[in-house]
N, CA, C and O atoms as a GROMACS GRO file, in nm:
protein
  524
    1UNK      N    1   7.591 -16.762  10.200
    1UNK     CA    2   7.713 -16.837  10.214
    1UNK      C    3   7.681 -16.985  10.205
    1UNK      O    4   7.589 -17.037  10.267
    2UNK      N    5   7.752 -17.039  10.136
    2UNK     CA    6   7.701 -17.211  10.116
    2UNK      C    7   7.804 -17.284  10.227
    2UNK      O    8   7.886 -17.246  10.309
    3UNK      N    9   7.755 -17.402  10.184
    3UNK     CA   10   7.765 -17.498  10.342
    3UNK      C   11   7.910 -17.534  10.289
    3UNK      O   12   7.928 -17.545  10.168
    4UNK      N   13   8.030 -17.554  10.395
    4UNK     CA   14   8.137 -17.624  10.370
    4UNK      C   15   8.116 -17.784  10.312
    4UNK      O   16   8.011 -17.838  10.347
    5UNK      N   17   8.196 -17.853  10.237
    5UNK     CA   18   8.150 -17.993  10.174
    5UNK      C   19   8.318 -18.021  10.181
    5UNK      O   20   8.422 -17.955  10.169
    6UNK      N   21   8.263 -18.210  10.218
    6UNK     CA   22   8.425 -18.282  10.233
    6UNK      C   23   8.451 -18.265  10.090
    6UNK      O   24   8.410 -18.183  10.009
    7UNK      N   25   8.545 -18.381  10.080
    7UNK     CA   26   8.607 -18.380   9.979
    7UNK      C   27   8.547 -18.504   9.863
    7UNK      O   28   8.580 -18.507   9.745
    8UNK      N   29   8.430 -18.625   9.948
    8UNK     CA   30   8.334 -18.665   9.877
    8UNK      C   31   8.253 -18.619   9.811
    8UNK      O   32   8.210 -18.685   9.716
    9UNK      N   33   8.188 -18.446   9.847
    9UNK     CA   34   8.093 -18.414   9.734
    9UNK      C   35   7.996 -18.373   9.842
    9UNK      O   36   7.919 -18.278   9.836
   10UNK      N   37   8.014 -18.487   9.975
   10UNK     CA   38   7.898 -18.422  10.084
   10UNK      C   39   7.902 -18.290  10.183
   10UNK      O   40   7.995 -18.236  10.243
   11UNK      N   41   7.762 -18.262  10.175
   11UNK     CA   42   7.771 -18.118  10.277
   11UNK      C   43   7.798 -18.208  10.391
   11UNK      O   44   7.771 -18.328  10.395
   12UNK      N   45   7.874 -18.111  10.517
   12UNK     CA   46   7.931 -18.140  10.617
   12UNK      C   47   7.804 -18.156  10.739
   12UNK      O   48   7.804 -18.205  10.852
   13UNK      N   49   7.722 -18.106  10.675
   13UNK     CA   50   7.627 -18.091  10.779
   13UNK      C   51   7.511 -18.162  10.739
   13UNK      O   52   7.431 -18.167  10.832
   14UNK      N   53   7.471 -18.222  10.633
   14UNK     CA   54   7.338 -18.338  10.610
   14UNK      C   55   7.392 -18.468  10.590
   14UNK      O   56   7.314 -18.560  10.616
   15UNK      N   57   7.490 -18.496  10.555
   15UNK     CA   58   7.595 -18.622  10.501
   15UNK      C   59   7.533 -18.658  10.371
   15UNK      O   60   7.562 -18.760  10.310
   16UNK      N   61   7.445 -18.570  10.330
   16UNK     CA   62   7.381 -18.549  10.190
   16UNK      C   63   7.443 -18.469  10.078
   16UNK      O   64   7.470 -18.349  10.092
   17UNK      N   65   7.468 -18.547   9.946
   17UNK     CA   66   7.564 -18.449   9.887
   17UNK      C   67   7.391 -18.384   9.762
   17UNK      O   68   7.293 -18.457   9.747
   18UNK      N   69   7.402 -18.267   9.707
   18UNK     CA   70   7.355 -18.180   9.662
   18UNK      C   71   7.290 -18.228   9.537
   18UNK      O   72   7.183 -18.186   9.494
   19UNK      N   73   7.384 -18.340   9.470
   19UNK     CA   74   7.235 -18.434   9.368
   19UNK      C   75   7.115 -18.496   9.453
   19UNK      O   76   6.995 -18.498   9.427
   20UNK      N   77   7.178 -18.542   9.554
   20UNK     CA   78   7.056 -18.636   9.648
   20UNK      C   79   6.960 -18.523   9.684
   20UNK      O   80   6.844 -18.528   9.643
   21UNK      N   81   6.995 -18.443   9.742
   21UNK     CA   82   6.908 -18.306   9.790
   21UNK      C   83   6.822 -18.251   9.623
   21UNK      O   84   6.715 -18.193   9.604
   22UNK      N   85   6.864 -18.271   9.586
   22UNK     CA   86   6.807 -18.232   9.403
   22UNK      C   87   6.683 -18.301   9.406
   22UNK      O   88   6.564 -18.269   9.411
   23UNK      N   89   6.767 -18.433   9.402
   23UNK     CA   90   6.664 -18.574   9.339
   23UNK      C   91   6.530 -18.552   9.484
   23UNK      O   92   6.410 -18.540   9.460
   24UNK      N   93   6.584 -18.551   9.614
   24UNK     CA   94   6.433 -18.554   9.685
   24UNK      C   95   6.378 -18.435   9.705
   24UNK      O   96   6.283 -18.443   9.783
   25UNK      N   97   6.403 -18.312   9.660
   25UNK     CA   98   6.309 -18.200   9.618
   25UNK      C   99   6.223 -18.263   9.492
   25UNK      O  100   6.103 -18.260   9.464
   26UNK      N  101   6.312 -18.308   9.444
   26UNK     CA  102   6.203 -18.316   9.266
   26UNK      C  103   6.121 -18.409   9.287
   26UNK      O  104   6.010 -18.402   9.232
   27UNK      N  105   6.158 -18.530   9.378
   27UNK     CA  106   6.048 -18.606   9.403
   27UNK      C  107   5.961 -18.571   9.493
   27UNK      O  108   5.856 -18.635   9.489
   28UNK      N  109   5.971 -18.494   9.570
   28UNK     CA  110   5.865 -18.427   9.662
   28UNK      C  111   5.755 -18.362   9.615
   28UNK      O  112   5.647 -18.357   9.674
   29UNK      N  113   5.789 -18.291   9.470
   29UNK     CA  114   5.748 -18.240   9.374
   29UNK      C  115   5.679 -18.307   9.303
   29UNK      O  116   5.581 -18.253   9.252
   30UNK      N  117   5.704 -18.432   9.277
   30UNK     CA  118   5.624 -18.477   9.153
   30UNK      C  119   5.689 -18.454   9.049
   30UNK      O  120   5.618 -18.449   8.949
   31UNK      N  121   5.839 -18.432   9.027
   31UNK     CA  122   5.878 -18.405   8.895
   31UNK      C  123   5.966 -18.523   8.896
   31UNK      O  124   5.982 -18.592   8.996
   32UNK      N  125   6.031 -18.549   8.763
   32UNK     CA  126   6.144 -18.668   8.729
   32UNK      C  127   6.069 -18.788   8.758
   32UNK      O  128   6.146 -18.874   8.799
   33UNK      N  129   5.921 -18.836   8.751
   33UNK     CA  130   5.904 -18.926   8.754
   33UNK      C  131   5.733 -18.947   8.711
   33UNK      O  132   5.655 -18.861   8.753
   34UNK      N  133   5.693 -19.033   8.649
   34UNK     CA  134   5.591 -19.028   8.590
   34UNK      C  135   5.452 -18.999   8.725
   34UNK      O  136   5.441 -19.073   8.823
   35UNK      N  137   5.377 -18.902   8.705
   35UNK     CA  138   5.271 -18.880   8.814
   35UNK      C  139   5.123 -18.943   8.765
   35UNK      O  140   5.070 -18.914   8.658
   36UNK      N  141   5.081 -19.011   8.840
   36UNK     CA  142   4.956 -19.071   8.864
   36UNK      C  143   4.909 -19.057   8.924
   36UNK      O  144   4.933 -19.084   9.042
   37UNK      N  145   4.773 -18.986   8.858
   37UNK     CA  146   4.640 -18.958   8.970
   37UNK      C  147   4.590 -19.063   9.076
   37UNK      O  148   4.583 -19.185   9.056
   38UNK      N  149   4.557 -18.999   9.193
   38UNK     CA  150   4.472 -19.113   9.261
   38UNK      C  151   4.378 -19.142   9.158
   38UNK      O  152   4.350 -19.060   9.070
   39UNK      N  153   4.306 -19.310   9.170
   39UNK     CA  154   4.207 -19.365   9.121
   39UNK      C  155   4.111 -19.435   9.172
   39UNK      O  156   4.133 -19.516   9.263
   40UNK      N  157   4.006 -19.419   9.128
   40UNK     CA  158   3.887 -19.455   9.199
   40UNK      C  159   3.908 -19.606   9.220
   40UNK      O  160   3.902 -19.674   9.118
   41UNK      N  161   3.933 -19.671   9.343
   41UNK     CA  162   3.971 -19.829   9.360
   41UNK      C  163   3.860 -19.920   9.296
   41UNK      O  164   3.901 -20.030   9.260
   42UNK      N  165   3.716 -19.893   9.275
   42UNK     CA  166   3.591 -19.950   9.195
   42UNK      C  167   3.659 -19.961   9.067
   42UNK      O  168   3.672 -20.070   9.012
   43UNK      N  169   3.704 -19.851   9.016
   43UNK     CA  170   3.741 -19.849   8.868
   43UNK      C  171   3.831 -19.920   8.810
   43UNK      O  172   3.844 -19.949   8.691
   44UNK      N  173   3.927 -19.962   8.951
   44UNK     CA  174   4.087 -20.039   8.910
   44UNK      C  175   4.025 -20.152   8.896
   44UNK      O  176   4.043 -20.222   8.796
   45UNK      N  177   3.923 -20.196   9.020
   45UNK     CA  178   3.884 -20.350   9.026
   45UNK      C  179   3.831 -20.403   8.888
   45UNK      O  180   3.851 -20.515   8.840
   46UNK      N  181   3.752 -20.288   8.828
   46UNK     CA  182   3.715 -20.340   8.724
   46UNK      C  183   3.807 -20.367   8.574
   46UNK      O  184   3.786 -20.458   8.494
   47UNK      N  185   3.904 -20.272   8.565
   47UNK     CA  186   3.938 -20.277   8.472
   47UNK      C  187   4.080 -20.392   8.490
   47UNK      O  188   4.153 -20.401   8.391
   48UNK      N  189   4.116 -20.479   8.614
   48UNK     CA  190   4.231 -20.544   8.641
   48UNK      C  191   4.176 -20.685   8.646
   48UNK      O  192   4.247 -20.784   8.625
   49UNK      N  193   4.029 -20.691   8.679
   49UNK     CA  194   3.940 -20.781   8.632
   49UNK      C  195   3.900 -20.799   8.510
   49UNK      O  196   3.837 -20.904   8.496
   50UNK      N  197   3.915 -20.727   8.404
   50UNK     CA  198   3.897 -20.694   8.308
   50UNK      C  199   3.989 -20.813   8.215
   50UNK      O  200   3.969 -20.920   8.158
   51UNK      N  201   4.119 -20.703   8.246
   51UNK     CA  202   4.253 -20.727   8.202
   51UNK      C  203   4.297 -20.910   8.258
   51UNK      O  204   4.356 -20.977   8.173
   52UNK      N  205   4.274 -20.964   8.367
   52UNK     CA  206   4.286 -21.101   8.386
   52UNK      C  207   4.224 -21.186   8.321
   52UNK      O  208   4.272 -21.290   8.275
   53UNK      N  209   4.074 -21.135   8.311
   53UNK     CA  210   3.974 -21.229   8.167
   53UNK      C  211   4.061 -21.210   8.092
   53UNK      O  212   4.138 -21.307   8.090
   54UNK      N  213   4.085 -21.142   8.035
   54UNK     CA  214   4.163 -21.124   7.892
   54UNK      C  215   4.273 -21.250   7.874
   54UNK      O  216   4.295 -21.345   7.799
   55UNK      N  217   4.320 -21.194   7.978
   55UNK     CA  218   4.486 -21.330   7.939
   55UNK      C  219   4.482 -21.447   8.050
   55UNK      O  220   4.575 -21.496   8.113
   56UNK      N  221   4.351 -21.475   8.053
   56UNK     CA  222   4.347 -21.621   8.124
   56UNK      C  223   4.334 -21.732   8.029
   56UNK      O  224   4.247 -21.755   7.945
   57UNK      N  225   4.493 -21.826   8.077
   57UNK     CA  226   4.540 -21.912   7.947
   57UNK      C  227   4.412 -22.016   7.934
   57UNK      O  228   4.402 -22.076   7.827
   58UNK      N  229   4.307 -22.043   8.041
   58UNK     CA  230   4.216 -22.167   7.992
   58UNK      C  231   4.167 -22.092   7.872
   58UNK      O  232   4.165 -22.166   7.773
   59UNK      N  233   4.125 -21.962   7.845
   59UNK     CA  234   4.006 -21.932   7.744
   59UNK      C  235   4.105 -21.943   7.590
   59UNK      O  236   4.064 -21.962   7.476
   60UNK      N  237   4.241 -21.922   7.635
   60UNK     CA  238   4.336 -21.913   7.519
   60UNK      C  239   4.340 -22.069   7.462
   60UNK      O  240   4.313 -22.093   7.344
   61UNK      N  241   4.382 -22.191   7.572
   61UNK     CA  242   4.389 -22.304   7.528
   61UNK      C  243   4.234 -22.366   7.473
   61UNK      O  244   4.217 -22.419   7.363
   62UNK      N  245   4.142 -22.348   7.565
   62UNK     CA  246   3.986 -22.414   7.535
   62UNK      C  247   3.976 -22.329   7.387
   62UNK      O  248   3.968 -22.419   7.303
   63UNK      N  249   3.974 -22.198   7.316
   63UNK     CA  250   3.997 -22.170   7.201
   63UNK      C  251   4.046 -22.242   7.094
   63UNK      O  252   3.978 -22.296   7.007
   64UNK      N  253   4.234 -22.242   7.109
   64UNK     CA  254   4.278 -22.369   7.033
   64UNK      C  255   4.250 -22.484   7.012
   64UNK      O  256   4.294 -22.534   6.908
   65UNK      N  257   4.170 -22.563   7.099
   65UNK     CA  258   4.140 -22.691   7.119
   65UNK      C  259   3.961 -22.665   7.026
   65UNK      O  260   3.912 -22.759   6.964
   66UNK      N  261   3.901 -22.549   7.032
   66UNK     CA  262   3.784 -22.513   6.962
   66UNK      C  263   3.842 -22.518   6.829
   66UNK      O  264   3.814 -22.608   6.750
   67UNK      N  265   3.896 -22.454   6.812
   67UNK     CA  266   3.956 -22.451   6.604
   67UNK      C  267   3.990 -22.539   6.582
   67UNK      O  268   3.950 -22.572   6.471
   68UNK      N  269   4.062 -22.624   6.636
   68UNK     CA  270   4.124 -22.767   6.580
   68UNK      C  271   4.036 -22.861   6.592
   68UNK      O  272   4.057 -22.966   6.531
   69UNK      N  273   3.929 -22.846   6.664
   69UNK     CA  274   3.820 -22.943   6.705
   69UNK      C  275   3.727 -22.945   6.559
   69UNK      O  276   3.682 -23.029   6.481
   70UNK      N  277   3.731 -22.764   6.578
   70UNK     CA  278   3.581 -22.751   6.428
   70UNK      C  279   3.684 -22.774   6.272
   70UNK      O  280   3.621 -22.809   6.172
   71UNK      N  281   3.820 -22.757   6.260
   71UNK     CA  282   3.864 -22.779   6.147
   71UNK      C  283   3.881 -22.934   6.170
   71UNK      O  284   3.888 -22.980   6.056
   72UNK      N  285   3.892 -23.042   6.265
   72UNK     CA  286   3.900 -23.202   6.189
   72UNK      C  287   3.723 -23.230   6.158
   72UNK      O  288   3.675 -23.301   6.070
   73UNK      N  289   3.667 -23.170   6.236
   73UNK     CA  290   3.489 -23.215   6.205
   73UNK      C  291   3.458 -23.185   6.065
   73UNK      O  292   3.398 -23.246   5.977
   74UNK      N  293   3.506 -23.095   6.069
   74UNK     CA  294   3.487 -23.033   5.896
   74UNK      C  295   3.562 -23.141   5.804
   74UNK      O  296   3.489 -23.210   5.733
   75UNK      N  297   3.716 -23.167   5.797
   75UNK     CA  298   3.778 -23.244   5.746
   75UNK      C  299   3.728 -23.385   5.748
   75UNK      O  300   3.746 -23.458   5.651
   76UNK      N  301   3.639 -23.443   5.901
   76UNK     CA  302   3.619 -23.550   5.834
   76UNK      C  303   3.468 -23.602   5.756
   76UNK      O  304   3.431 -23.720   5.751
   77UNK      N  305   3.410 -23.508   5.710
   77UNK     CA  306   3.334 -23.520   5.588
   77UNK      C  307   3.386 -23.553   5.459
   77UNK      O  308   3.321 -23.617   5.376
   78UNK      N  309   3.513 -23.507   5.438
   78UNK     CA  310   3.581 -23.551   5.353
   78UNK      C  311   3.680 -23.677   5.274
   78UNK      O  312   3.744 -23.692   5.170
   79UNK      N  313   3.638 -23.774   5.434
   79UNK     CA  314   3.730 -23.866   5.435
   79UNK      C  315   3.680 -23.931   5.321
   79UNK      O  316   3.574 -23.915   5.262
   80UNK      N  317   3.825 -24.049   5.288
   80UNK     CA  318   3.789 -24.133   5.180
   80UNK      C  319   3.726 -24.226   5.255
   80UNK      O  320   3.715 -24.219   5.378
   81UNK      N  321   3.672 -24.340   5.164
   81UNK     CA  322   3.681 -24.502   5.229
   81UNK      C  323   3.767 -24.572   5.260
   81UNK      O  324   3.755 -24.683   5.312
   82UNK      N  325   3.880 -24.508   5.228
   82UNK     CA  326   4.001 -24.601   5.209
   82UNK      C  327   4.087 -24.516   5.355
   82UNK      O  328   4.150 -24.587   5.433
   83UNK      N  329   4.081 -24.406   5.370
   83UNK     CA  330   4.146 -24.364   5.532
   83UNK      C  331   4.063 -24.429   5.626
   83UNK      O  332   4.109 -24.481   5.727
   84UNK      N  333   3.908 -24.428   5.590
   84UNK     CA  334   3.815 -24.441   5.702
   84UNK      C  335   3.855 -24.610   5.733
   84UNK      O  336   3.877 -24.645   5.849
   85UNK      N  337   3.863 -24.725   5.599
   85UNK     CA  338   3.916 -24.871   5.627
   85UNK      C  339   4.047 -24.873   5.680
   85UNK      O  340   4.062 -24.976   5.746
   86UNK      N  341   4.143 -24.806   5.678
   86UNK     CA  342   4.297 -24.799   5.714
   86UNK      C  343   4.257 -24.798   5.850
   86UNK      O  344   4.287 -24.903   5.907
   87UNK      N  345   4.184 -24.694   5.941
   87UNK     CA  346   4.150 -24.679   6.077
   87UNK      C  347   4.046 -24.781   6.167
   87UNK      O  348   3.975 -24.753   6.263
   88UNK      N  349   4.068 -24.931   6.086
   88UNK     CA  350   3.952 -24.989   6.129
   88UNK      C  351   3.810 -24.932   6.106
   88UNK      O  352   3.747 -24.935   6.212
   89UNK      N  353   3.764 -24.900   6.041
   89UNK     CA  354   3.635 -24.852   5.954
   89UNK      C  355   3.547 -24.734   6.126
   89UNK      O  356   3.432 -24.743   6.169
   90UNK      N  357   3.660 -24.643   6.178
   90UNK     CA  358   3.589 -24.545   6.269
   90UNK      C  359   3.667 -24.455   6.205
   90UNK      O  360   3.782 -24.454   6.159
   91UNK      N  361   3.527 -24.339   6.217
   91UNK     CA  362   3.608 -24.204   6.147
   91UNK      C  363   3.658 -24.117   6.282
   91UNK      O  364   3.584 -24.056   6.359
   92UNK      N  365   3.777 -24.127   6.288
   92UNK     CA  366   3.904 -24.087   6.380
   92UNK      C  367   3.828 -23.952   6.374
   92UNK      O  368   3.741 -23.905   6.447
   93UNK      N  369   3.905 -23.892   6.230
   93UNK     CA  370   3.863 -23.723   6.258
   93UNK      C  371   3.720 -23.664   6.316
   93UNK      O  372   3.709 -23.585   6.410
   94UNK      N  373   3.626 -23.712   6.249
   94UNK     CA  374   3.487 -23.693   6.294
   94UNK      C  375   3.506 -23.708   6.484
   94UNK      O  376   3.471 -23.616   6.558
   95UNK      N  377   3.557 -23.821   6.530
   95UNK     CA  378   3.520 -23.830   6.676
   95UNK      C  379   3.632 -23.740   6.745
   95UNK      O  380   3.617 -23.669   6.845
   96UNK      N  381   3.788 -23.765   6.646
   96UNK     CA  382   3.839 -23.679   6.744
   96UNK      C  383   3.816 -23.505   6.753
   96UNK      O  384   3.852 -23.437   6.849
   97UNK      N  385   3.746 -23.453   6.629
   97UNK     CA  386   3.722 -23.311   6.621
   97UNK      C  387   3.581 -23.303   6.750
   97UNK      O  388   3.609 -23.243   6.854
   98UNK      N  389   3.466 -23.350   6.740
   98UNK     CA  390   3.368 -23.358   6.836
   98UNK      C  391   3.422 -23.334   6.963
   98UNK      O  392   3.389 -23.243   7.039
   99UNK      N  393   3.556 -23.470   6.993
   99UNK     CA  394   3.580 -23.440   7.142
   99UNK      C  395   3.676 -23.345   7.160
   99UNK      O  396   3.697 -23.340   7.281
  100UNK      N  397   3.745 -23.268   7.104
  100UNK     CA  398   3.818 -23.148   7.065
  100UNK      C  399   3.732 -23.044   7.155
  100UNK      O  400   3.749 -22.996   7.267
  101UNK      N  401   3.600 -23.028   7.025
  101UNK     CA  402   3.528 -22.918   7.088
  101UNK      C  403   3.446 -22.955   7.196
  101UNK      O  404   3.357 -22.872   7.216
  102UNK      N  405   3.446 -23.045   7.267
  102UNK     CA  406   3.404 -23.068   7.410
  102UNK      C  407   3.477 -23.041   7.523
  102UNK      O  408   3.449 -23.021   7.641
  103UNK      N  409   3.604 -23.044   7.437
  103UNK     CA  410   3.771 -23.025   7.569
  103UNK      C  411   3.751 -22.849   7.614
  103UNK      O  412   3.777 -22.775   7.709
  104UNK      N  413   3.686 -22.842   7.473
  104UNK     CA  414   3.690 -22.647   7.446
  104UNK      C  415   3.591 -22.618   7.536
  104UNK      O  416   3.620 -22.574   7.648
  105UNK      N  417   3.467 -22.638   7.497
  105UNK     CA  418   3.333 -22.623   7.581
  105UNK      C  419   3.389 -22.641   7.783
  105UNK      O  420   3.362 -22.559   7.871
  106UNK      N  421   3.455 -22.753   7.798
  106UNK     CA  422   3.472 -22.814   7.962
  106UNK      C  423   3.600 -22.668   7.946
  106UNK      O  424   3.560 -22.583   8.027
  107UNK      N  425   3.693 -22.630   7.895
  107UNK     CA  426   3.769 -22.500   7.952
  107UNK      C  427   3.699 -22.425   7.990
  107UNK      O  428   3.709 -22.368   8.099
  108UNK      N  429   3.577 -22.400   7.875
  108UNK     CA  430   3.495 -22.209   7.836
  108UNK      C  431   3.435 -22.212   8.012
  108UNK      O  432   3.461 -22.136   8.106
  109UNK      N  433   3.342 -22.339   8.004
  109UNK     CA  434   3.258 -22.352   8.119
  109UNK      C  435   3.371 -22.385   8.249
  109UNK      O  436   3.311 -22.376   8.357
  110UNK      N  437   3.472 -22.409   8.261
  110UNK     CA  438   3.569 -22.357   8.411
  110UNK      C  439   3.617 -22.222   8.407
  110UNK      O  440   3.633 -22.158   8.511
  111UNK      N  441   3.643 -22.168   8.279
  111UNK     CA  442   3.693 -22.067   8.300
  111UNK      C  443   3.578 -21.931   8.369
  111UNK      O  444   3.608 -21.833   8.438
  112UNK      N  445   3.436 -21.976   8.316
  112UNK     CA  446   3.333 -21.929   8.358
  112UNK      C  447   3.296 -21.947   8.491
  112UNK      O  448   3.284 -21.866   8.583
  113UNK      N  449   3.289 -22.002   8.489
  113UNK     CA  450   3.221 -22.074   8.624
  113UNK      C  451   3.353 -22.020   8.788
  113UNK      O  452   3.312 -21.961   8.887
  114UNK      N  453   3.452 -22.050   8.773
  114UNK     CA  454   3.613 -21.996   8.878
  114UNK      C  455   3.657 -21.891   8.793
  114UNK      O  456   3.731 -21.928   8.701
  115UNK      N  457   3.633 -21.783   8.799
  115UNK     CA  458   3.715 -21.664   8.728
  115UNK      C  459   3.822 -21.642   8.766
  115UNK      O  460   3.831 -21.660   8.888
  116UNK      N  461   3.937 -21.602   8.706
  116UNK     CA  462   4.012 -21.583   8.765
  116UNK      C  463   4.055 -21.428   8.870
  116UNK      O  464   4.033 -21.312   8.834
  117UNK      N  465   4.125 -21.476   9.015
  117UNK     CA  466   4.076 -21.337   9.089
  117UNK      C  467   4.244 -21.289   9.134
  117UNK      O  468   4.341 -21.329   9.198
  118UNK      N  469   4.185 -21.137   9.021
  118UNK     CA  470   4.320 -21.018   8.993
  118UNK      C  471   4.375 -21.001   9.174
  118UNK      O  472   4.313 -21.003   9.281
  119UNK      N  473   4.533 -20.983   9.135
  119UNK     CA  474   4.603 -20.976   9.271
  119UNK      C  475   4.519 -20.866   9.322
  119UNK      O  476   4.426 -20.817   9.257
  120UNK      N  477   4.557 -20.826   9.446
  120UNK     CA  478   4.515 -20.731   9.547
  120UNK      C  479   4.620 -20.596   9.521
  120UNK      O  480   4.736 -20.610   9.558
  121UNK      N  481   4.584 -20.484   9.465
  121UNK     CA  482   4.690 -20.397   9.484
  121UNK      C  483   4.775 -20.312   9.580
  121UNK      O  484   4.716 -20.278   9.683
  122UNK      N  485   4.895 -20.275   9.568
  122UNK     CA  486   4.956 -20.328   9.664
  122UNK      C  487   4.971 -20.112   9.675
  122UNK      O  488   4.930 -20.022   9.603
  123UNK      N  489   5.055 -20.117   9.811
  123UNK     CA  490   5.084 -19.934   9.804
  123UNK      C  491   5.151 -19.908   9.712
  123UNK      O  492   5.212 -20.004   9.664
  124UNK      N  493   5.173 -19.759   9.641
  124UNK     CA  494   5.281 -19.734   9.529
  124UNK      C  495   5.393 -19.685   9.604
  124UNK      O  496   5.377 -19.598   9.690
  125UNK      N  497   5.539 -19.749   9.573
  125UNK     CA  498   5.638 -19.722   9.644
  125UNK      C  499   5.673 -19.623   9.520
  125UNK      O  500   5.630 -19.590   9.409
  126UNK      N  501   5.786 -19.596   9.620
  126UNK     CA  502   5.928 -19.480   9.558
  126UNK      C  503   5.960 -19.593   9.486
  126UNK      O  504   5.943 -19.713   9.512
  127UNK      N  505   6.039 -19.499   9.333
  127UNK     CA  506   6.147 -19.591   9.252
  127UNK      C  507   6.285 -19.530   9.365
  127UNK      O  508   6.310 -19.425   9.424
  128UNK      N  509   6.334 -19.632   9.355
  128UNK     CA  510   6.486 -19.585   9.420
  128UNK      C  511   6.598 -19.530   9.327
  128UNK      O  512   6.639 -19.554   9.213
  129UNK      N  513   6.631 -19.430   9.444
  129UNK     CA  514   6.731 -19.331   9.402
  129UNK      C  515   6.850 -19.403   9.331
  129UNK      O  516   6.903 -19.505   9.376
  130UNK      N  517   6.893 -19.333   9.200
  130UNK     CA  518   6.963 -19.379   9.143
  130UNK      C  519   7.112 -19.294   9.168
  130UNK      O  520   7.091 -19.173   9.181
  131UNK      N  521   7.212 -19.321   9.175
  131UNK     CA  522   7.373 -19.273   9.238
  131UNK      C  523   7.465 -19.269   9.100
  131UNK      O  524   7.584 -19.239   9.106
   0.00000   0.00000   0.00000
């Protein structure tokens, strides 16, 4: 015999109506929602440490500032006499590509030197019930 229910949908006796009772069986279960193994916490550290080298913006910017550094050094071998006299007779590109890749070198070596340190992971909550 099933449970009497108002006229909201809820049983009279959990104030739970019968999707909600659905949804926290299935999550009790492990079903309707993506399942993830426990993981070895050594393994996370490494690979979230991993993943922060990766997209830490100094190595991205000290990079850019490396290519643009080695493409004016290169370029200014090429200068004329006549750019190099326009600039007061100093070759701009030559010094500014050099200090380019020095800007690059002073990122590589902070980014080395202070690594950056991956958040602390946190407990895995419930996604909340959707109505």
């Amino acid at each position: 015999m099933s449970e009497p229910t108002s006229p909201s949908g809820r049983s009279e006796s959990s104030g739970r109506s019968e999707s909600e009772d659905e949804r926290a069986r299935r999550r009790s279960l492990g079903i309707g929602h993506q399942f993830e193994p426990p993981r070895d916490p050594e393994h996370t550290a490494k690979e979230s440490s991993a993943a922060s080298r990766l997209f830490d913006l100094r190595l991205m910017i000290g990079g850019l500032f490396g290519v643009y550094g080695i493409l004016l050094t290169i370029y200014s071998f090429f200068d004329s006499p006549a750019e190099i006299a326009r600039a007061a007779g100093i070759h701009l590109n030559l010094w500014l590509g050099l200090s380019m890749i020095v800007v690059c070198l002073i990122f590589f070596l902070w980014a080395r030197l202070s690594p950056q340190k991956p958040p602390e992971p946190s407990e895995p909550t419930e996604p909340p019930l959707r109505e």
